[in-house]
C-alpha positions as CSV (number, residue, x, y, z in Angstrom):
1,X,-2.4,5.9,-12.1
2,X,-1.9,4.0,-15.3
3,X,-4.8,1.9,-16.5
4,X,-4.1,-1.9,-16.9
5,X,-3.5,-3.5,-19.3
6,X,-6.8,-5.1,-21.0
7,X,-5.4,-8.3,-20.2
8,X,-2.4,-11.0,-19.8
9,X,-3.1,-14.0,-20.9
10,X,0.6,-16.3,-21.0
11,X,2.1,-16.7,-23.6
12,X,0.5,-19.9,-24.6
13,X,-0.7,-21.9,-27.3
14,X,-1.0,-20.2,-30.9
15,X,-4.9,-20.2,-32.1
16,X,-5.7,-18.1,-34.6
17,X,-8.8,-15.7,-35.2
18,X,-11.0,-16.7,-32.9
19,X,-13.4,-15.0,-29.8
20,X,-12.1,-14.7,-26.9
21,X,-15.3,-14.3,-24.1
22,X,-13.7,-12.7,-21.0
23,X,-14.5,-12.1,-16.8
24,X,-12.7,-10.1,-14.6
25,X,-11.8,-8.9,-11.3
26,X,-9.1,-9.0,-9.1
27,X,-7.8,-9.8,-5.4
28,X,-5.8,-8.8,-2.7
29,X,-2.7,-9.9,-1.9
30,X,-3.9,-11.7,1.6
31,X,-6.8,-13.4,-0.3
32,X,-4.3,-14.8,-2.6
33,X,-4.0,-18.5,-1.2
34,X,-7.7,-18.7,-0.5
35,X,-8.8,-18.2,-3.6
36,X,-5.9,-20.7,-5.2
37,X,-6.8,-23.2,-3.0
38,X,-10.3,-22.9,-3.9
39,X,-9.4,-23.1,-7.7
40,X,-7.3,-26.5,-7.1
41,X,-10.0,-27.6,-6.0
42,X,-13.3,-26.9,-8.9
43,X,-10.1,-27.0,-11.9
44,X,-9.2,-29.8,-13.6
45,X,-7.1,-32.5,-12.1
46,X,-3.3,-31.3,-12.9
47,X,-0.8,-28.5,-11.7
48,X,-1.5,-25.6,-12.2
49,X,1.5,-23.7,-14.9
50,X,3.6,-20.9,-14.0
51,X,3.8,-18.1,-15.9
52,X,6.4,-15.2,-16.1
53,X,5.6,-12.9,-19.3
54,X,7.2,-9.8,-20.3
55,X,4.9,-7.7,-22.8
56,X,5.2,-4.5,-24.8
57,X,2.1,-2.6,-26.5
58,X,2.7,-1.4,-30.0
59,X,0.8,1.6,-31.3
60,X,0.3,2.6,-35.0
61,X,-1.5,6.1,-35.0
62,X,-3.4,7.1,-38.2
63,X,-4.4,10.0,-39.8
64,X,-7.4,9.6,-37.8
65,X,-9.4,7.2,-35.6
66,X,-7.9,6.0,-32.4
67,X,-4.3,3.7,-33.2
68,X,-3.7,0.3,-34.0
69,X,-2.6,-1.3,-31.3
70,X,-0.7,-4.6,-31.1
71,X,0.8,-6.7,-28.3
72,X,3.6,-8.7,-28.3
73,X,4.7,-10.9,-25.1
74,X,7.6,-13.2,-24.6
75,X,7.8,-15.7,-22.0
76,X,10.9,-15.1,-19.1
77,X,11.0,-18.6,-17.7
78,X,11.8,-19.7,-21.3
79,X,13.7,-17.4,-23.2
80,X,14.1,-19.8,-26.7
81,X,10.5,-20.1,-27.0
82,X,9.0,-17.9,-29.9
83,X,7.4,-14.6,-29.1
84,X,3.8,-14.4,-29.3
85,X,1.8,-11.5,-31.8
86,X,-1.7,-10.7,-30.6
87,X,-4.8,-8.6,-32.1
88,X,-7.7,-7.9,-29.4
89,X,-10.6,-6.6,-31.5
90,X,-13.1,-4.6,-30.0
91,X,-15.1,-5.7,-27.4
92,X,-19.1,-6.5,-28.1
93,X,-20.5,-5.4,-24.4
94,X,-24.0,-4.1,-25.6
95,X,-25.4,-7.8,-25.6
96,X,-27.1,-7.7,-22.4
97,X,-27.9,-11.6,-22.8
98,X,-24.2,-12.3,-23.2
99,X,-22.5,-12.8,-19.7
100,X,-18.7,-12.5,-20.4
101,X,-17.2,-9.3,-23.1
102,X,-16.6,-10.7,-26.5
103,X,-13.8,-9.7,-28.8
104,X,-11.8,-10.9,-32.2
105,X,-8.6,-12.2,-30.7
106,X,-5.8,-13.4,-32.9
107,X,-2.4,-14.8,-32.0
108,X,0.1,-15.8,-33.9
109,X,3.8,-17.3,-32.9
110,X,7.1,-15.2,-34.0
111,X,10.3,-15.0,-33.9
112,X,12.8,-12.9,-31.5
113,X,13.3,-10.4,-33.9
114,X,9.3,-9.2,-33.5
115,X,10.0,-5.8,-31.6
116,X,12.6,-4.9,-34.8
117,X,10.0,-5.9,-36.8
118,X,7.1,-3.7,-35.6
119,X,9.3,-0.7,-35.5
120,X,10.2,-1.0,-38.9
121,X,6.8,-1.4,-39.8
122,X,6.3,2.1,-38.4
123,X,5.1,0.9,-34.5
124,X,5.9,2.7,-31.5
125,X,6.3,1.0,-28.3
126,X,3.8,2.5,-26.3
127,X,4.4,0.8,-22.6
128,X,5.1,-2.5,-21.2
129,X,5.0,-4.6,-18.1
130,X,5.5,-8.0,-16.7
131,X,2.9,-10.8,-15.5
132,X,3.9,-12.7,-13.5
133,X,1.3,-15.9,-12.2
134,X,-0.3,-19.2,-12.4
135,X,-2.5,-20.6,-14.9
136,X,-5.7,-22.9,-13.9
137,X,-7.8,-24.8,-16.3
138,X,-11.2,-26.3,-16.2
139,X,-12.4,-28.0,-19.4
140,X,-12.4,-25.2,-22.5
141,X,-12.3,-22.3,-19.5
142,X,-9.1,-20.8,-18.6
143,X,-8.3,-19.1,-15.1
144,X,-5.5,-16.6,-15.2
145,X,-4.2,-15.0,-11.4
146,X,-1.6,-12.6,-12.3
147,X,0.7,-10.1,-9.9
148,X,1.3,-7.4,-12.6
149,X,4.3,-5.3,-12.4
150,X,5.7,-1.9,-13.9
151,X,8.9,-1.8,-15.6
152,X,11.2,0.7,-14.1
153,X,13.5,0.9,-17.0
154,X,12.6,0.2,-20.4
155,X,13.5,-3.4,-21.4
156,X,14.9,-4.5,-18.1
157,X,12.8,-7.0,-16.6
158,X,14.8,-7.6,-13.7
159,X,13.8,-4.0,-13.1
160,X,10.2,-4.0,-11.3
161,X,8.0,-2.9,-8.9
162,X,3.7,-4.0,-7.9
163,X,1.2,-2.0,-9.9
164,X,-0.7,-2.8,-7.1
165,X,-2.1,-5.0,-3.9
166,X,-3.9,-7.0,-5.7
167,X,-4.1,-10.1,-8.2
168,X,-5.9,-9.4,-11.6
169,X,-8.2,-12.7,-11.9
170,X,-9.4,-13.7,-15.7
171,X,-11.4,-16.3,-16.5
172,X,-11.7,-16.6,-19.9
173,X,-12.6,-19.6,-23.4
174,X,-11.5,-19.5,-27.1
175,X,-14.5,-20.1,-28.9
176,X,-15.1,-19.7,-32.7
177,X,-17.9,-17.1,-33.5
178,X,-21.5,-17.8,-32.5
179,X,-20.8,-19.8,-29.2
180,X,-22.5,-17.7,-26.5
181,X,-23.6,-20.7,-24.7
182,X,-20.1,-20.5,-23.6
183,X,-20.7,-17.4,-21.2
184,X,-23.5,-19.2,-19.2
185,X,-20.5,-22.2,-18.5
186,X,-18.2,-19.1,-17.3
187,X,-21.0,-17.1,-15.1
188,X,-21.6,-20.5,-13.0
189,X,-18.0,-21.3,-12.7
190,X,-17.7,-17.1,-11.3
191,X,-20.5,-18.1,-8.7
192,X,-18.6,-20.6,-7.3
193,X,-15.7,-18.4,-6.7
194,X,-17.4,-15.6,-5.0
195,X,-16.8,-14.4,-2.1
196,X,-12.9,-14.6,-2.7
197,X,-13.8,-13.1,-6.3
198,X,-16.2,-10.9,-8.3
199,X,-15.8,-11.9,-11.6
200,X,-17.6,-9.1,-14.1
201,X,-17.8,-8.1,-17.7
202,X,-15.8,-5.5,-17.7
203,X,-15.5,-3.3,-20.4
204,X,-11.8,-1.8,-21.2
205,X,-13.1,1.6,-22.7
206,X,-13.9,2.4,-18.6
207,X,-10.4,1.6,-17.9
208,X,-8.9,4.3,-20.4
């Protein structure tokens, strides 16, 4: 089974070098409408936006070390809109006092011509896959639920099938450095989710 990817957040907004502090966990396809009909209710006043995101991981391999990697997603419900660059840093998961993982994440807008780019730069394409979901918001917290999907053939999108039977849930904030406070907000905003949802700190090295 392929591990998934370490996460999908849309293709939204453009902020640049800041933390990202991060829950996850996931739910089956039955539970689906309970748990959005529990998030309309403790989220922010407004529609909830749909996503449909099509994203390709980007190796460089070294001499040695593990490779660079870089991600690079475009949105499918609106093709014109600029492809978006991101850098996840390495998760900090030995704070024990910290209640969400912590990484470096920066992402940056580009233009169409990105995948040309990153293979010219000496990048290899190492998988992608397609996200397709909603996107809640309470205050600086963001809740991602996301049906993931593998791409049968390389490129085409139209071309999919279920990774699994199950939603990946994330509940994440952009934060500059320093704002741990932000991960208390986040574990009382998982309590009130549970028992549709188990929200955890997960780290990604498990996941390889």
């Amino acid at each position: 089974m392929e591990a998934p990817p370490v996460t999908v957040m849309p293709v939204t907004g453009g902020t640049i070098n800041m933390m990202e502090y991060l829950l996850q966990g996931s739910v089956l396809d039955q539970s689906l409408e309970s748990l959005l009909h529990r998030l309309r209710g403790l989220c922010d006043n407004m529609e909830p936006e749909s996503f449909a995101d099509h994203e390709l991981v980007y190796l460089l391999k070294g001499q040695q070390g593990n490779p660079f990697m870089l991600r690079a997603r475009r949105s499918l419900l609106h093709p014109t809109a600029p492809w978006h660059l991101r850098y996840l840093g390495q998760p900090e998961v030995g704070d024990k006092s910290r209640h969400a993982l912590v990484r470096n994440c920066v992402d940056v807008a580009a233009s169409h011509s990105l995948p040309d780019f990153l293979n010219e730069m000496g990048f290899r394409m190492d998988h992608e896959f397609v996200a397709k979901g909603q996107v809640f918001r309470k205050g600086a917290m963001k809740v991602v639920v996301s049906k993931l999907l593998r791409v049968l053939a390389s490129g085409n999108t139209e071309n999919t099938e279920p990774m699994s039977l199950s939603y990946l849930v994330e509940l994440s904030v952009l934060a500059p450095a320093g704002q741990d406070t932000v991960s208390e907000d986040m574990r009382s905003f998982a309590e009130q989710l549970k028992p549709l949802v188990h929200l955890e700190k997960i780290d990604p090295k498990r996941l390889m």
